[in-house]
mmCIF file of the N, C-alpha and C atoms, coordinates in Angstrom:
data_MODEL
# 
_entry.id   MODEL 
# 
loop_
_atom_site.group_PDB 
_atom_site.id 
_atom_site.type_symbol 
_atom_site.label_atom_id 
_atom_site.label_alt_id 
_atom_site.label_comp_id 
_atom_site.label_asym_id 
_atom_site.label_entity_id 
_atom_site.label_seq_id 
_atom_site.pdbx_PDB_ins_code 
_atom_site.Cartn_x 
_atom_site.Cartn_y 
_atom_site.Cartn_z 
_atom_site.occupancy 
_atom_site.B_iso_or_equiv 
_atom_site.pdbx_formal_charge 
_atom_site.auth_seq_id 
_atom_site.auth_comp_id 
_atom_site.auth_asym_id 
_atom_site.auth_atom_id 
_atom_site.pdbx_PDB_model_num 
ATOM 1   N N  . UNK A 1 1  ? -56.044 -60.730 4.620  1.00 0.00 ? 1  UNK A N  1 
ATOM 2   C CA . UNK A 1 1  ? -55.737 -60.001 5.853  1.00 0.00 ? 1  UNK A CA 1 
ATOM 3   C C  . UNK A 1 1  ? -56.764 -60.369 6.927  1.00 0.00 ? 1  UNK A C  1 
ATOM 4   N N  . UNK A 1 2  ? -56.142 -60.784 8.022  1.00 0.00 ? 2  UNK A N  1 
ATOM 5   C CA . UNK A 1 2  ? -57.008 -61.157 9.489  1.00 0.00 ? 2  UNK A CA 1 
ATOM 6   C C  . UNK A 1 2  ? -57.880 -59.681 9.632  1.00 0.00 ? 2  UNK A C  1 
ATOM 7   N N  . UNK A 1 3  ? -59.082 -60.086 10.142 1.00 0.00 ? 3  UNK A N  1 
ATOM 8   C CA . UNK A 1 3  ? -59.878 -58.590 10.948 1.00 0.00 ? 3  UNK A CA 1 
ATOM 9   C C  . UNK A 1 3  ? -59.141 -58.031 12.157 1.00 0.00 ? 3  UNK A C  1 
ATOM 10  N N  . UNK A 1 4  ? -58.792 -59.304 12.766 1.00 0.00 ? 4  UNK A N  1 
ATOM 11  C CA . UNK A 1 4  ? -57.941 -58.918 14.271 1.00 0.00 ? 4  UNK A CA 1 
ATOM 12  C C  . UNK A 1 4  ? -56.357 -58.154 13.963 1.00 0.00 ? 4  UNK A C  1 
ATOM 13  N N  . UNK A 1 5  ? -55.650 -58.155 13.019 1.00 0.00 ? 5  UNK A N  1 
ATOM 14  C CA . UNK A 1 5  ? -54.573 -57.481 12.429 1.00 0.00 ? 5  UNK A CA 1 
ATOM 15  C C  . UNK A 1 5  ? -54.252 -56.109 13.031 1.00 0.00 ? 5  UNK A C  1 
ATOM 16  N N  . UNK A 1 6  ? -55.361 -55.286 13.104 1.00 0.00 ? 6  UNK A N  1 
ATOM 17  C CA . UNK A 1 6  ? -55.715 -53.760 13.056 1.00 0.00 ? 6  UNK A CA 1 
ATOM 18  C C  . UNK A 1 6  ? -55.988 -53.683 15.307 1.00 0.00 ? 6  UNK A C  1 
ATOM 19  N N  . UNK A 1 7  ? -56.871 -55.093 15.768 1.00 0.00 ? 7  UNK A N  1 
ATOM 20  C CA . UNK A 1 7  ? -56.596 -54.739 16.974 1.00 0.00 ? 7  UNK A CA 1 
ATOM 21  C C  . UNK A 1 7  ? -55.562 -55.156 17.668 1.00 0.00 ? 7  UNK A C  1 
ATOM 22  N N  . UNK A 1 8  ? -54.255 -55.515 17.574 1.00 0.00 ? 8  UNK A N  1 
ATOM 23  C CA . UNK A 1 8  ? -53.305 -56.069 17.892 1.00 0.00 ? 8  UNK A CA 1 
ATOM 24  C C  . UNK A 1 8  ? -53.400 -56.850 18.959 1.00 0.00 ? 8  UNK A C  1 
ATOM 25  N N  . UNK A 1 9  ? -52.484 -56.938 20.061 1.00 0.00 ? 9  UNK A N  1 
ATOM 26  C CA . UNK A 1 9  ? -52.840 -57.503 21.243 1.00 0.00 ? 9  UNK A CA 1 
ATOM 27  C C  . UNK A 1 9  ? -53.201 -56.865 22.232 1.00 0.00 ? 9  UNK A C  1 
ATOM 28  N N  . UNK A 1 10 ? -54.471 -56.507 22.117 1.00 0.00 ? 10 UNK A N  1 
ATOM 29  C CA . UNK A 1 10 ? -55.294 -55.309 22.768 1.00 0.00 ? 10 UNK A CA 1 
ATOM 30  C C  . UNK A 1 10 ? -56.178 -56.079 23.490 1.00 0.00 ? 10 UNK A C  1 
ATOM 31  N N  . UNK A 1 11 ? -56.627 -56.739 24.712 1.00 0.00 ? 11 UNK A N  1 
ATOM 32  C CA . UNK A 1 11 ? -57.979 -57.433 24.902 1.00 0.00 ? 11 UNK A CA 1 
ATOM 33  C C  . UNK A 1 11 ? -59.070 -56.933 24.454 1.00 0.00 ? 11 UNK A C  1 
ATOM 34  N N  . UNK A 1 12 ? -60.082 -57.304 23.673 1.00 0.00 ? 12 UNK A N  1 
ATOM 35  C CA . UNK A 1 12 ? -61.844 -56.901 23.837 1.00 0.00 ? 12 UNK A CA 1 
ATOM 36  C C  . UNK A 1 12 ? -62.395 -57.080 23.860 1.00 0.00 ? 12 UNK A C  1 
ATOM 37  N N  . UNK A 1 13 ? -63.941 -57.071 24.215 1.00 0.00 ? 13 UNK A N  1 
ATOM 38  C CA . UNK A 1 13 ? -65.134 -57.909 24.304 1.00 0.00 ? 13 UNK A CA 1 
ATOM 39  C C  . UNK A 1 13 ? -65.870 -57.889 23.335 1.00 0.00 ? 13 UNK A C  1 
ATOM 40  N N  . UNK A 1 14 ? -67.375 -58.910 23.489 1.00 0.00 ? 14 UNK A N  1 
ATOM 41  C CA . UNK A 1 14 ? -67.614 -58.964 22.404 1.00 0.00 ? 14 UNK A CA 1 
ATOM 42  C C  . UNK A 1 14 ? -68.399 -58.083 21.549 1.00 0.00 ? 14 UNK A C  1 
ATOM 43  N N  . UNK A 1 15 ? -69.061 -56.812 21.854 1.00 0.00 ? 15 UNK A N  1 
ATOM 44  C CA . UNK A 1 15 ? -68.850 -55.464 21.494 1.00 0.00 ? 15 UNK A CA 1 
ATOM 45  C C  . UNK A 1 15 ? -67.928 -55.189 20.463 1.00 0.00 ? 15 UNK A C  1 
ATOM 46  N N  . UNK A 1 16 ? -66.611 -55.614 20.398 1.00 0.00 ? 16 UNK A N  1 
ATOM 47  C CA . UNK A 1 16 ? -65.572 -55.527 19.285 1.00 0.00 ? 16 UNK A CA 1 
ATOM 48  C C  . UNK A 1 16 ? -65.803 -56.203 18.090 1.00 0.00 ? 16 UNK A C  1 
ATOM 49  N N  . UNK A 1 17 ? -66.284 -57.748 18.624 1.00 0.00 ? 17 UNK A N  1 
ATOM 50  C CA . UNK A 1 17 ? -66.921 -58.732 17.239 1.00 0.00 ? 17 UNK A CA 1 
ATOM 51  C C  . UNK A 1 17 ? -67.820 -58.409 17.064 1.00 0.00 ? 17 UNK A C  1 
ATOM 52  N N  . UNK A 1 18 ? -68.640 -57.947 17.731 1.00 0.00 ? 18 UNK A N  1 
ATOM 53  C CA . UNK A 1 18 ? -70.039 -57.138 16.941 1.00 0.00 ? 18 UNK A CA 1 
ATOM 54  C C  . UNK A 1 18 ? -69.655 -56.570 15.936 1.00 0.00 ? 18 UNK A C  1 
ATOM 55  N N  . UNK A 1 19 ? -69.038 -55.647 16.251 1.00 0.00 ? 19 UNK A N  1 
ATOM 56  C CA . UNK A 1 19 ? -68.082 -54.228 14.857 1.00 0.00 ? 19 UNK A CA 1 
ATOM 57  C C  . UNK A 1 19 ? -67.949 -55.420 13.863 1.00 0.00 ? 19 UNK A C  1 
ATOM 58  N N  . UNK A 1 20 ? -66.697 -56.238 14.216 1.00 0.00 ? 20 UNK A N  1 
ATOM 59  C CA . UNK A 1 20 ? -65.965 -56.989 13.434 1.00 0.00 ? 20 UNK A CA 1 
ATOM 60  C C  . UNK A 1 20 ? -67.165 -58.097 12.724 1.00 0.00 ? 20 UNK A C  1 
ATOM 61  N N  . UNK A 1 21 ? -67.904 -58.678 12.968 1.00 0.00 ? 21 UNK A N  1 
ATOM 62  C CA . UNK A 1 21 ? -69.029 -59.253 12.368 1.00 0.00 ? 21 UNK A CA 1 
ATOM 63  C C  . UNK A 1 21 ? -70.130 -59.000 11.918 1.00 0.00 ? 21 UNK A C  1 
ATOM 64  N N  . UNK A 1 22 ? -70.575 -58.068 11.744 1.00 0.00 ? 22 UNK A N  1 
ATOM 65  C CA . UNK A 1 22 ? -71.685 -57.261 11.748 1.00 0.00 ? 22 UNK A CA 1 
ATOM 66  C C  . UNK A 1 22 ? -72.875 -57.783 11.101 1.00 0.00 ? 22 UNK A C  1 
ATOM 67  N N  . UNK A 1 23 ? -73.003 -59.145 9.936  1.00 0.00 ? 23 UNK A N  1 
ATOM 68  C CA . UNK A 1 23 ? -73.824 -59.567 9.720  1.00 0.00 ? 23 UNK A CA 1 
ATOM 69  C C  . UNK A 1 23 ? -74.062 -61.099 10.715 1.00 0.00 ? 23 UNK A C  1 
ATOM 70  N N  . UNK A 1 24 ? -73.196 -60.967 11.885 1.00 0.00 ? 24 UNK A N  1 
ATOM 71  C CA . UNK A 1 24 ? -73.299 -62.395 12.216 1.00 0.00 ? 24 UNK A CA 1 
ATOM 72  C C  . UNK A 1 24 ? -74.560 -61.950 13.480 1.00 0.00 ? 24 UNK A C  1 
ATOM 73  N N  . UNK A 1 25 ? -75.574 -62.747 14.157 1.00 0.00 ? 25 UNK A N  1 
ATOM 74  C CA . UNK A 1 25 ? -76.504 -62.373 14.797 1.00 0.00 ? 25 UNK A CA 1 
ATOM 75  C C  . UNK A 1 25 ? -76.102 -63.221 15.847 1.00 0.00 ? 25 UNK A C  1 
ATOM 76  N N  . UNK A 1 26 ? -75.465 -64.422 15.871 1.00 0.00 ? 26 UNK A N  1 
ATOM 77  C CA . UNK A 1 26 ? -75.145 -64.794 17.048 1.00 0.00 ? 26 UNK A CA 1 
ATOM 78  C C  . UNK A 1 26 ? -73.700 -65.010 17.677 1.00 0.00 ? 26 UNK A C  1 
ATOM 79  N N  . UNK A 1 27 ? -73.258 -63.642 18.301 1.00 0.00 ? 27 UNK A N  1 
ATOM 80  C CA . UNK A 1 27 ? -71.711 -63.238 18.739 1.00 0.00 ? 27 UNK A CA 1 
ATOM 81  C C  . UNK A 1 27 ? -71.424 -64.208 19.241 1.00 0.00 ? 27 UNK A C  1 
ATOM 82  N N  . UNK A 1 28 ? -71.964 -64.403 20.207 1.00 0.00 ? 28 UNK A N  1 
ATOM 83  C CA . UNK A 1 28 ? -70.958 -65.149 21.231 1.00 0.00 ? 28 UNK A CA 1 
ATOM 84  C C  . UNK A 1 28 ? -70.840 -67.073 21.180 1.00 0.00 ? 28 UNK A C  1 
ATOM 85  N N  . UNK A 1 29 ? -71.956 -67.388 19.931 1.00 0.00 ? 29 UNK A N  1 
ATOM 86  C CA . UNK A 1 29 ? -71.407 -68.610 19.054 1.00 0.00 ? 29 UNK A CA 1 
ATOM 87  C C  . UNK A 1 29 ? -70.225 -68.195 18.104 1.00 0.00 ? 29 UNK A C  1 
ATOM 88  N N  . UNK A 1 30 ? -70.351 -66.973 17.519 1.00 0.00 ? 30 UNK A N  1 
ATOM 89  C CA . UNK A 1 30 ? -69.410 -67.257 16.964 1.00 0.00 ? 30 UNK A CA 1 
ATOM 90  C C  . UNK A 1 30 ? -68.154 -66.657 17.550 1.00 0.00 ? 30 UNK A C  1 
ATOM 91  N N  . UNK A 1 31 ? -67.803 -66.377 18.735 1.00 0.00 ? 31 UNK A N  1 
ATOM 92  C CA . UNK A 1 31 ? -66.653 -66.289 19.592 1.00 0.00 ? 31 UNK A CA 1 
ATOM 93  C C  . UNK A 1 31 ? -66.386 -67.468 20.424 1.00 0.00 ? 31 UNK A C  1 
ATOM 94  N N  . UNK A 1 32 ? -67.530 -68.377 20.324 1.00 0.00 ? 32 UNK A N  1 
ATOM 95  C CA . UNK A 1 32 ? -66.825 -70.172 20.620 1.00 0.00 ? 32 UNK A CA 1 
ATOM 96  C C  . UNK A 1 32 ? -65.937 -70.607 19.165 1.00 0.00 ? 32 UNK A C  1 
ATOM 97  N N  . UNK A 1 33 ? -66.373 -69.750 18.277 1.00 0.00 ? 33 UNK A N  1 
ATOM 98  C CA . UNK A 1 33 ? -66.272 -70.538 17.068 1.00 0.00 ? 33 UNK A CA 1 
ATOM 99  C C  . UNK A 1 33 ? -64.530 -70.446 16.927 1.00 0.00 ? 33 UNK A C  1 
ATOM 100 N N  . UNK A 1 34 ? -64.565 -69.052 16.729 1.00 0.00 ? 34 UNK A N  1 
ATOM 101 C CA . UNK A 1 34 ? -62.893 -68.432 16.671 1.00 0.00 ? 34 UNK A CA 1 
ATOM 102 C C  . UNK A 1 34 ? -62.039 -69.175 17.990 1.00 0.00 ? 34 UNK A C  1 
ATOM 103 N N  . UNK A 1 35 ? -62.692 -69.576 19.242 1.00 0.00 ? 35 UNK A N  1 
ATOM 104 C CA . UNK A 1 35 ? -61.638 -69.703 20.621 1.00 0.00 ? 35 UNK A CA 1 
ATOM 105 C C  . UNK A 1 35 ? -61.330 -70.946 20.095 1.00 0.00 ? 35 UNK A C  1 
ATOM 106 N N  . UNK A 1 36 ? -62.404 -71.736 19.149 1.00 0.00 ? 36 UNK A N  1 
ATOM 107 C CA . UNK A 1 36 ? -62.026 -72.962 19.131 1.00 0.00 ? 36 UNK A CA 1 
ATOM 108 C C  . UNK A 1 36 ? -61.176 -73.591 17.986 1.00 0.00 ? 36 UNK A C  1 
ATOM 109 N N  . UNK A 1 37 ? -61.440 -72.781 16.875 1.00 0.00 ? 37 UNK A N  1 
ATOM 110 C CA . UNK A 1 37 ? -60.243 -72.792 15.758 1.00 0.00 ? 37 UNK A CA 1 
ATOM 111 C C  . UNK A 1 37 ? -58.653 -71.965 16.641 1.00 0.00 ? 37 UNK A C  1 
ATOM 112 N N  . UNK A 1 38 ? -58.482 -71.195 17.370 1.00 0.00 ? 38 UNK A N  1 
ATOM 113 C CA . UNK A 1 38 ? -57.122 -70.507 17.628 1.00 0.00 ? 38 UNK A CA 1 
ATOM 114 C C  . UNK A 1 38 ? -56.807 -69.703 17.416 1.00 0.00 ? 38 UNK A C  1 
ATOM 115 N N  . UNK A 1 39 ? -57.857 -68.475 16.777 1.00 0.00 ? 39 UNK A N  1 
ATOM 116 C CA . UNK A 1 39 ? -57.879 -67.389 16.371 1.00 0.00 ? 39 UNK A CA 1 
ATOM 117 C C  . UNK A 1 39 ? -57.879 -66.407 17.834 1.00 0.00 ? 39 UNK A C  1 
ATOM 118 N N  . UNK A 1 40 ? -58.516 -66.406 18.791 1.00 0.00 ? 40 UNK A N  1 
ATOM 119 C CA . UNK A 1 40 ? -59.158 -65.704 19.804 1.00 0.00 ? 40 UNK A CA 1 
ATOM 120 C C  . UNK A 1 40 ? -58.955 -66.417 21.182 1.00 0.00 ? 40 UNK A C  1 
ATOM 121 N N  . UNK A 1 41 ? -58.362 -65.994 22.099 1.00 0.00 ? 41 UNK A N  1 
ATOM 122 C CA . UNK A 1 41 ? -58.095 -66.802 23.092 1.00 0.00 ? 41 UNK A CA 1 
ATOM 123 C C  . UNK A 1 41 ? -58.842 -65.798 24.538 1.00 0.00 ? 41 UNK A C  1 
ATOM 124 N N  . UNK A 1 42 ? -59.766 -66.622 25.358 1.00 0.00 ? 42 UNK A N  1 
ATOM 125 C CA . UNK A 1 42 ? -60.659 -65.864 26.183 1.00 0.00 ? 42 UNK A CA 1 
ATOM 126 C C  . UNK A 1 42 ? -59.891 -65.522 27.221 1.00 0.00 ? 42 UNK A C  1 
ATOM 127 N N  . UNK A 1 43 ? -60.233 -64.581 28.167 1.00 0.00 ? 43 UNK A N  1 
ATOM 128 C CA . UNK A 1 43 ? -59.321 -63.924 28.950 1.00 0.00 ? 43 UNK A CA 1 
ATOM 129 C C  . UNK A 1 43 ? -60.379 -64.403 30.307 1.00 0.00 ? 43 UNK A C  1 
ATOM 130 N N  . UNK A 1 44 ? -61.432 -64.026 29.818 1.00 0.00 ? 44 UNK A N  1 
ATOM 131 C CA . UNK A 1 44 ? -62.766 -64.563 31.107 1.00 0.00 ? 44 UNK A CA 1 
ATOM 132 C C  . UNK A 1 44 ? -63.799 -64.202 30.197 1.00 0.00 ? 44 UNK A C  1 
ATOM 133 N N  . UNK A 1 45 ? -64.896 -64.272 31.293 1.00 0.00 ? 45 UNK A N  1 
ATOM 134 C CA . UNK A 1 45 ? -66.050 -64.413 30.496 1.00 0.00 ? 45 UNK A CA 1 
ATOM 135 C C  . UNK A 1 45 ? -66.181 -63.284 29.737 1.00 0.00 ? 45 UNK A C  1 
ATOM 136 N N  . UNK A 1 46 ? -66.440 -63.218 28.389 1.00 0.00 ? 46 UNK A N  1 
ATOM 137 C CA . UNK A 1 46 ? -66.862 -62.057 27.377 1.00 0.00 ? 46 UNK A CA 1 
ATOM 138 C C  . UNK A 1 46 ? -65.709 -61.088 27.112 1.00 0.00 ? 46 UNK A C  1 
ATOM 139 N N  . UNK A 1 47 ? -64.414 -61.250 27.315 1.00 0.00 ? 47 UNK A N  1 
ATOM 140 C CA . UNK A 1 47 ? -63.081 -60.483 27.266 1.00 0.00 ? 47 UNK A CA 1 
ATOM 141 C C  . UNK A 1 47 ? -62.505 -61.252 26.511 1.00 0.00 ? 47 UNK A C  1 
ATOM 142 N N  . UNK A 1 48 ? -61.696 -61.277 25.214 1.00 0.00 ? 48 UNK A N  1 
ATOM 143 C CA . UNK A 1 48 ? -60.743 -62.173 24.549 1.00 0.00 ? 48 UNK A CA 1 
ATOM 144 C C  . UNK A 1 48 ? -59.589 -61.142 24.288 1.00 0.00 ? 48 UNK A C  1 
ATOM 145 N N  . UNK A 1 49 ? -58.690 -61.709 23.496 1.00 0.00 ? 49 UNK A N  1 
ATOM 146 C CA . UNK A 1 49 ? -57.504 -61.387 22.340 1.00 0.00 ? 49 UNK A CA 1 
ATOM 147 C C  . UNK A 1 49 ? -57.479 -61.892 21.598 1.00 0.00 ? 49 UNK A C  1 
ATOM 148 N N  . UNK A 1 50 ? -56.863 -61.016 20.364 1.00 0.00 ? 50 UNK A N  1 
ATOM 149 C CA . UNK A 1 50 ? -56.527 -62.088 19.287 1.00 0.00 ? 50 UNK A CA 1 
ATOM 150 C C  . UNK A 1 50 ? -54.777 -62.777 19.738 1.00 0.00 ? 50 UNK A C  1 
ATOM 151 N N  . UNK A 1 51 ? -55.382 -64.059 19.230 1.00 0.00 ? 51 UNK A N  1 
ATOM 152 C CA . UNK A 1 51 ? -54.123 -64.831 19.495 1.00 0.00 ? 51 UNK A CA 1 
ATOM 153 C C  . UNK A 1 51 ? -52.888 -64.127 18.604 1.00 0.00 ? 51 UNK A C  1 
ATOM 154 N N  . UNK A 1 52 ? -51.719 -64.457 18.696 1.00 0.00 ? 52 UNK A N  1 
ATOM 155 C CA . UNK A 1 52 ? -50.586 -64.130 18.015 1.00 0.00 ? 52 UNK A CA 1 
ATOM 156 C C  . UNK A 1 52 ? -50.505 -64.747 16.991 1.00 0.00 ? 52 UNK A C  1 
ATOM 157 N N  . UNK A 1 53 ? -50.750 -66.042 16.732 1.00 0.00 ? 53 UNK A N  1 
ATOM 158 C CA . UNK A 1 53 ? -50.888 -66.221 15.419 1.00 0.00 ? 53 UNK A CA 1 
ATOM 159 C C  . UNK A 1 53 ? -51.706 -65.179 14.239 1.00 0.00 ? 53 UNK A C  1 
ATOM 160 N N  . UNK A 1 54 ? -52.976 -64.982 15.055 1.00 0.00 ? 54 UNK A N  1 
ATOM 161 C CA . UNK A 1 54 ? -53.672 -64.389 14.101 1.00 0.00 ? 54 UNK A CA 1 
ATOM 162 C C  . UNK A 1 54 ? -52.758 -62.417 13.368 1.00 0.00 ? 54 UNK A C  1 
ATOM 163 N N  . UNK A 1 55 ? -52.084 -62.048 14.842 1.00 0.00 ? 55 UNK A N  1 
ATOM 164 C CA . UNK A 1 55 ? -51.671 -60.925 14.915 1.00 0.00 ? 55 UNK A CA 1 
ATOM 165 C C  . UNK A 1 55 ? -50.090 -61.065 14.547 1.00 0.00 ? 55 UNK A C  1 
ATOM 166 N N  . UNK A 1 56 ? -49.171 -61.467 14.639 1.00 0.00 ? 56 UNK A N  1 
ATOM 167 C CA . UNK A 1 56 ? -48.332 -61.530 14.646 1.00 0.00 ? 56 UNK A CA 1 
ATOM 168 C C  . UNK A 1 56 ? -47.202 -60.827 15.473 1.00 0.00 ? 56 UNK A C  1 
ATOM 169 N N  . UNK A 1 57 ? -48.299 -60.781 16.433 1.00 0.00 ? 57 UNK A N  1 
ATOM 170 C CA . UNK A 1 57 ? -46.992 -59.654 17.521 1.00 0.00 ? 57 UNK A CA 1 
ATOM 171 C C  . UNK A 1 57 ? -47.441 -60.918 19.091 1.00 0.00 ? 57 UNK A C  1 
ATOM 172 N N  . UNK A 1 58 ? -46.454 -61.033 19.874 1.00 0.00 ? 58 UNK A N  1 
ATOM 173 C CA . UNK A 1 58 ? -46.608 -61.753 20.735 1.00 0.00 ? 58 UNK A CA 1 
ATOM 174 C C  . UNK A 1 58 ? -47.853 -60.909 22.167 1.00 0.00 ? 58 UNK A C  1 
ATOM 175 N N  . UNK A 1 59 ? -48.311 -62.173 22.859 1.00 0.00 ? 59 UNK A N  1 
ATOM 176 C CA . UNK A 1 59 ? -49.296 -61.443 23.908 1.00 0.00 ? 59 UNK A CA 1 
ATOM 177 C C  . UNK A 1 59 ? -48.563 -60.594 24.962 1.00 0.00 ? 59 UNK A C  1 
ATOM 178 N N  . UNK A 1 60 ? -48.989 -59.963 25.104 1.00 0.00 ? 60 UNK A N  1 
ATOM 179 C CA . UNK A 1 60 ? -48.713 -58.675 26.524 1.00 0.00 ? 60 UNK A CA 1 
ATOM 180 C C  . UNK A 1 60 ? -48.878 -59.046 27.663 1.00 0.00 ? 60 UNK A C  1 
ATOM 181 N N  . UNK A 1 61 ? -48.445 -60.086 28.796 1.00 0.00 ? 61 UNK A N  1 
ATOM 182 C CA . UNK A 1 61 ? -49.173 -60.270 30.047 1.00 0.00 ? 61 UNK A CA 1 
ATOM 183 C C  . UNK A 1 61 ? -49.409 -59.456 30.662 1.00 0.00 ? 61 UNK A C  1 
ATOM 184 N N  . UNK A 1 62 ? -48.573 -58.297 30.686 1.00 0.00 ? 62 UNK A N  1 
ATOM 185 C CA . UNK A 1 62 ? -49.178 -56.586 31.513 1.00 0.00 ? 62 UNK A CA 1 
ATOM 186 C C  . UNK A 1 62 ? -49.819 -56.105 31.015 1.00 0.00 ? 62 UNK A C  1 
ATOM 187 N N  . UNK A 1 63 ? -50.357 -55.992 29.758 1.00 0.00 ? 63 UNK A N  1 
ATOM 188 C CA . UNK A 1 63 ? -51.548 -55.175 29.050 1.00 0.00 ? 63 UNK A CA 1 
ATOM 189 C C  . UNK A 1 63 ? -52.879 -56.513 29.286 1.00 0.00 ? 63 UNK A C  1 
ATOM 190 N N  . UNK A 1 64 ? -52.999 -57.623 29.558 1.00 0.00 ? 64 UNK A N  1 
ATOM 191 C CA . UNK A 1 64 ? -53.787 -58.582 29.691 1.00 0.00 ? 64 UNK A CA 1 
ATOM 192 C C  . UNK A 1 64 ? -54.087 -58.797 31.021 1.00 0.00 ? 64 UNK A C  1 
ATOM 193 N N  . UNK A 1 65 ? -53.249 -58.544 31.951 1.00 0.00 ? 65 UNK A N  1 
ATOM 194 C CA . UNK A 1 65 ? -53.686 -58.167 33.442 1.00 0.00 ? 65 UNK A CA 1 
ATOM 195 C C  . UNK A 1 65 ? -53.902 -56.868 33.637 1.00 0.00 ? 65 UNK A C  1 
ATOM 196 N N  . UNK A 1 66 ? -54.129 -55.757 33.065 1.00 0.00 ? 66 UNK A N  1 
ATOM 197 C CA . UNK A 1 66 ? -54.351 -55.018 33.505 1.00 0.00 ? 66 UNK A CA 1 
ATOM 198 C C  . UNK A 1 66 ? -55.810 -54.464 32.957 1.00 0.00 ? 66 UNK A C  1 
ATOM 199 N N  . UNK A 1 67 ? -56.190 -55.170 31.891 1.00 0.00 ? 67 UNK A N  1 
ATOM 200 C CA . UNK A 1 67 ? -57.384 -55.303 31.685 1.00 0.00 ? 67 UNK A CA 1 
ATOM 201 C C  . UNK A 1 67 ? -58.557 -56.321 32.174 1.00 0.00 ? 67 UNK A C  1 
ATOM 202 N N  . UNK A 1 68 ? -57.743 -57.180 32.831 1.00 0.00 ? 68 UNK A N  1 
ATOM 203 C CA . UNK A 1 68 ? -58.822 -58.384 33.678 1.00 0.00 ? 68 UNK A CA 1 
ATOM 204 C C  . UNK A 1 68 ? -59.037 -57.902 34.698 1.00 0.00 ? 68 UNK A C  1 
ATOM 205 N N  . UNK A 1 69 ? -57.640 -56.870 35.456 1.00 0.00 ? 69 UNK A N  1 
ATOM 206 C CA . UNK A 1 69 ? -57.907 -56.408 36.897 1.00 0.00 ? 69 UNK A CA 1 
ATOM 207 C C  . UNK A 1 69 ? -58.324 -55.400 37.033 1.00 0.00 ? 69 UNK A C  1 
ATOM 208 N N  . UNK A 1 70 ? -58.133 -54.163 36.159 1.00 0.00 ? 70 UNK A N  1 
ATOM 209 C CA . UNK A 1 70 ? -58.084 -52.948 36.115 1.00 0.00 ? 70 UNK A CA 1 
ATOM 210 C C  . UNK A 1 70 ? -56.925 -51.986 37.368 1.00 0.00 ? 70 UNK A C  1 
ATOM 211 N N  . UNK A 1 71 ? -57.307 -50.753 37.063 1.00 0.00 ? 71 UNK A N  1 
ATOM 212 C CA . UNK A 1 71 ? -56.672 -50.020 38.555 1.00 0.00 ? 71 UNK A CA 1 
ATOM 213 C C  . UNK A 1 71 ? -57.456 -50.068 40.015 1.00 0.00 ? 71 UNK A C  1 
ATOM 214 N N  . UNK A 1 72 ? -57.116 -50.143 41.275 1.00 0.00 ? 72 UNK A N  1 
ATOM 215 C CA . UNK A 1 72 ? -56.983 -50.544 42.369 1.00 0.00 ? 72 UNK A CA 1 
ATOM 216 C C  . UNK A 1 72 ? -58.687 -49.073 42.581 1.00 0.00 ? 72 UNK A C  1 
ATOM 217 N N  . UNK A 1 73 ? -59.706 -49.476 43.422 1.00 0.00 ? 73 UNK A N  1 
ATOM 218 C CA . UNK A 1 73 ? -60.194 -47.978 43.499 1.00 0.00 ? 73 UNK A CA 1 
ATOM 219 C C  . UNK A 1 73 ? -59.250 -48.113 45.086 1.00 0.00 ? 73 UNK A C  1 
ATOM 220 N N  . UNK A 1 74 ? -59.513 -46.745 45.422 1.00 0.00 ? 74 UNK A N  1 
ATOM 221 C CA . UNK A 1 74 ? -59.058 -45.931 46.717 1.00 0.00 ? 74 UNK A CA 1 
ATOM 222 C C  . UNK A 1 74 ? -60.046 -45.501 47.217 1.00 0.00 ? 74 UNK A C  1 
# 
């Protein structure tokens, strides 16, 4: 079973692979590591998803823009 399984196609940063790695000390090598096998696809800097392969549910472009952009302030 994938780790990413459980976050579906949810974007998160790397705060999330922290959780998800917890003995690894260097995150954000090993979030080159995953973008570059096809597991994790970056959204911008320090924001990913798990790819659909890994999840098996297809990506959200409205749940993926709305986490790169957020809501509008007023």
């Amino acid at each position: 079973m994938t780790p990413f399984k459980d976050i579906g196609n949810v974007p998160f940063d790397v705060n999330v692979l922290s959780s998800i790695f917890p003995n690894n000390k260097h995150i954000n090598e090993k979030a080159r590591a995953l973008e570059r096998a096809g597991r994790i696809v970056r959204l911008k800097k320090g924001m990913y998803v798990a790819s659909s392969m890994e999840t098996g549910r297809e990506l959200s472009k409205e749940l993926i823009a709305n986490h790169i952009y957020g809501p509008l302030p007023f």
